[in-house]
C-alpha positions as a printed Julia matrix, in Angstrom:
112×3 Matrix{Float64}:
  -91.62  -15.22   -2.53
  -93.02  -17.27    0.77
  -97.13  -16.71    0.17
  -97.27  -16.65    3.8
  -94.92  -13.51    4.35
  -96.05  -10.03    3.18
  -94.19   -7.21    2.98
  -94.25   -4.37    5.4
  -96.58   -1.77    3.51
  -94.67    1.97    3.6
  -95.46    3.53    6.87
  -96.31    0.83    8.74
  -92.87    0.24   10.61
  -92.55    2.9    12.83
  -96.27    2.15   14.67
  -95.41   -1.24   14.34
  -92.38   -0.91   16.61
  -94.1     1.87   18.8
  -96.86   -0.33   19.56
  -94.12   -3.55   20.4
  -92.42   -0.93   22.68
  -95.81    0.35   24.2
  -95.64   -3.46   26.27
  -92.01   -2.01   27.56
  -88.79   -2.21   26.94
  -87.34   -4.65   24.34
  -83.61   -4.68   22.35
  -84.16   -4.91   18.76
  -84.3    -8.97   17.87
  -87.21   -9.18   20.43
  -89.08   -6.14   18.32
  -88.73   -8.17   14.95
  -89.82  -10.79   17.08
  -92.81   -9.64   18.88
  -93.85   -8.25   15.32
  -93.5   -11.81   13.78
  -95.05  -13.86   16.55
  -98.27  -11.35   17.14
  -98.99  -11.8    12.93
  -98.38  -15.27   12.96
  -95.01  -14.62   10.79
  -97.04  -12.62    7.91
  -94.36   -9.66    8.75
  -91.38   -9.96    9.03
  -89.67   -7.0     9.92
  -84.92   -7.13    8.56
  -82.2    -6.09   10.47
  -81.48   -3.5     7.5
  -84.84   -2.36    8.03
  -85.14   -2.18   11.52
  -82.16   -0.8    13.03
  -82.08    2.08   11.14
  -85.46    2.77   11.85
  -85.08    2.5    15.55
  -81.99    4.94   15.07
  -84.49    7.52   13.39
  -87.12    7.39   16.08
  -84.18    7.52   18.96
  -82.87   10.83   17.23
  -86.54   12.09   16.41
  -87.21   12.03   20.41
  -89.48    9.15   20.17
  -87.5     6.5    21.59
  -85.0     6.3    24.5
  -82.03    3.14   24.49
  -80.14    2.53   27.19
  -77.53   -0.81   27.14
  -78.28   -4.05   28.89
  -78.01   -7.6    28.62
  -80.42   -9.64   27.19
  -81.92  -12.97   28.19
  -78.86  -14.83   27.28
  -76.54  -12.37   29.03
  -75.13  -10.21   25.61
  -75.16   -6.89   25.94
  -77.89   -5.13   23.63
  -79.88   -1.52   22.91
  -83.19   -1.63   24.61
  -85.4     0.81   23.43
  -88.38    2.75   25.2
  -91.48    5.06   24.15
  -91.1     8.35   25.13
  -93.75   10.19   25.73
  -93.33   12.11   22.82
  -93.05    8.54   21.15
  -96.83    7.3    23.0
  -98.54    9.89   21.79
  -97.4     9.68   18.32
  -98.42    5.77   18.64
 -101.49    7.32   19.29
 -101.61    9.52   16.04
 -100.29    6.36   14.06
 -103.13    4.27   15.43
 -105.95    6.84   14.13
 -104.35    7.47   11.07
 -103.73    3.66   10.4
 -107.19    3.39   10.68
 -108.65    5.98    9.05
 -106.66    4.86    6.0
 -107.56    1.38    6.28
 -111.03    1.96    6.61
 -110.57    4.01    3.41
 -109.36    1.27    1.76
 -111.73   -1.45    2.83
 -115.0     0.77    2.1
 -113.4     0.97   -1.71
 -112.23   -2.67   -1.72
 -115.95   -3.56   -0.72
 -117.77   -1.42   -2.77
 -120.09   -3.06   -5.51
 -121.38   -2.21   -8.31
 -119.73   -0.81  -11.46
């Protein structure tokens, strides 16, 4: 396994792609993307991952698509938040941190 890459901790995808979609609308490749370029490639989100994902949220009401062509003229799914789908970025945000900050209090604990 590539040291540099981790893997996508469970529960971590869907605010990952609702924060790349809070910036506006983007078709799938450019969410993988925007995920790999903002952590310097450390995730790296797969197509068998992702699109299925992004099919859940769109049927949960969190996401809208409509079809368009991308930067190199191909048609492609661009997803939106909803604003069903911001506020639950919201609620992933706050629980992503309380959890975090969970874990880093333990992880910095001393003492036996």
């Amino acid at each position: 396994m590539d040291e540099t890459r981790t893997p996508l901790i469970r529960g971590t995808l869907t605010p990952l792609i609702l924060k790349s979609l809070s910036w506006g609308p983007l078709h799938g490749y450019a969410i993988a993307t925007w995920i790999q370029d903002r952590t310097a490639s450390v995730l790296q989100v797969e197509e068998g991952v992702l699109y299925p994902a992004l099919h859940r949220l769109e049927r949960d009401g969190l996401l809208d698509a409509r079809w368009g062509r991308n930067d190199t003229g191909r048609r492609a799914k661009f997803y939106s938040l909803t604003a069903e789908g911001s506020r639950q970025l919201a609620q992933e945000i706050a629980q992503w941190r309380r959890t975090s900050d969970a874990v880093n209090t333990v992880l910095d604990a001393t003492g036996a």
